[in-house]
N, C-alpha and C positions, 0 to 999 in steps of 0.2 A: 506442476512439480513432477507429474510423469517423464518429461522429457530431460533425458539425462544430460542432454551439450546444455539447456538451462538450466542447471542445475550444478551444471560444472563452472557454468560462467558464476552464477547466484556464490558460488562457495570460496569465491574471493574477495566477497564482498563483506562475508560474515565475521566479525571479530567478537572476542572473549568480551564478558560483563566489565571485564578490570580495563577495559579497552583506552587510551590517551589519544587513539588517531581520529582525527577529526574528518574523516572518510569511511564508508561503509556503514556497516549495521551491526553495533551491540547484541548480543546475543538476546538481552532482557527488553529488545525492542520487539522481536519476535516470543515472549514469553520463554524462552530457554532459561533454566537455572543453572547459577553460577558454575559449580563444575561442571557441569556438560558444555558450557560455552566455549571451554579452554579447548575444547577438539571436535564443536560444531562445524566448523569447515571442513573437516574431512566428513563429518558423517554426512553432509550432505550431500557431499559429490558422490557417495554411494546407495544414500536411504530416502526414500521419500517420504520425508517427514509428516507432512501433510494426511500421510495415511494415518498414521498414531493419532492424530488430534482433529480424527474428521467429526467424531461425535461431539467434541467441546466445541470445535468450530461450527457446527451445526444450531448449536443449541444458542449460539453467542447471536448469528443469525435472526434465529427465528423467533428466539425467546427475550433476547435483549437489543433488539435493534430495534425501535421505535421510527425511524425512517430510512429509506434509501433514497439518492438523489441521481437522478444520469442527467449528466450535462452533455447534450448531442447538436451538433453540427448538421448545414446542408449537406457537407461536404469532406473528403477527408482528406484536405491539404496540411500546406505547413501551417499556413493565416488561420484556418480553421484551429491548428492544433494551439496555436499563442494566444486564438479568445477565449478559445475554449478554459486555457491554464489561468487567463486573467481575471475569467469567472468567478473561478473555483477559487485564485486567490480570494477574491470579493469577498466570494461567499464565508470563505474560510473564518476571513478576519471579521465578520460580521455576527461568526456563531462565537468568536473567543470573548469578544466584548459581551456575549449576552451569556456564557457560560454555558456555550455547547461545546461539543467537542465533535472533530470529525475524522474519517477514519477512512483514505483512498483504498478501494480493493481492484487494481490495476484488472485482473487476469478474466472478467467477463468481457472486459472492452479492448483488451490487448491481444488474447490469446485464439489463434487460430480465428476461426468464425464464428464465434462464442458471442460476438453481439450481435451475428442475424437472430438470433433467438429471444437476444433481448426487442430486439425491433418485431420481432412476432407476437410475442408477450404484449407489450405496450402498442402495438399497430401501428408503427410509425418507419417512416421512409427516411428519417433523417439516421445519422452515424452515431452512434453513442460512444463519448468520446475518454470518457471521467464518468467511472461510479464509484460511490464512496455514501458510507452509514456516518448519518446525524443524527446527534441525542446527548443524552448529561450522563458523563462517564461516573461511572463507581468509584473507580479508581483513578486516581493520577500517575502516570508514570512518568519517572523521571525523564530527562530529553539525552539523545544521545549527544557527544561534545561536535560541537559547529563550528566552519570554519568562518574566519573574521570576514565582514564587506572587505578590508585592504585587503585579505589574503585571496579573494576572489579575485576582484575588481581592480588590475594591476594598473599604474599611471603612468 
């Protein structure tokens, strides 16, 4: 969130609580309250939000995350990148059926070289490709609105 062109890109993405488009991010997917979502997209093309919320993010971490998982690769191809995603679906649908809940956090495995450290960490030579917190959420939050298999999948 330091970097302001992602941030600029991120802030097209961000719509209000009261949202009907069935593209982007609900403000209350990122924890935003209802009025502040109505003009989330601007502040975040200029604030780095992440800074305001590094001690609750911190603590959500370290005090309520019961597991991390990194799903890593030999290799950091495209093949790599669609087993890698087929995994994680797997796995996904395998925590919902047993009443976990999972929670991708793109930016150790995306951002910059933020996962040669995870490969220092863990000692490992392979790519870390998907990391994402598994465990049995507190809370349910609602889903933001999706679009249809037709409206994807055209014939």
């Amino acid at each position: 969130m330091d970097n302001p062109k992602f941030r600029e890109e991120l802030s097209h993405y961000i719509k209000s609580n009261f949202t009907k488009h069935k593209t982007g991010m609900p403000g209350f997917t990122l924890g935003i309250p209802a009025p502040i979502s109505l003009f989330a997209h601007k502040l975040i093309k200029k604030i780095n939000l992440s800074r305001k919320t590094k001690n609750k993010d911190e603590t959500l971490l370290k005090k309520h995350t019961p597991t991390f998982v990194i799903i890593s690769a030999k290799d950091d191809s495209d093949l790599s990148h669609i087993k890698s995603g087929q995994l994680f679906e797997h796995i996904w649908l395998m925590a919902e059926k047993e009443g976990l809940s999972c929670a991708p956090l793109a930016g150790p495995v995306q951002v910059s070289d933020y996962y040669k450290h995870i490969q220092k960490v863990l000692g490992i030579s392979y790519r870390p490709e998907i990391f994402f917190r598994l465990g049995y959420a507190v809370k349910n939050t609602r889903h933001s609105p999706r679009l249809s298999v037709k409206e994807v999948v055209k014939e």
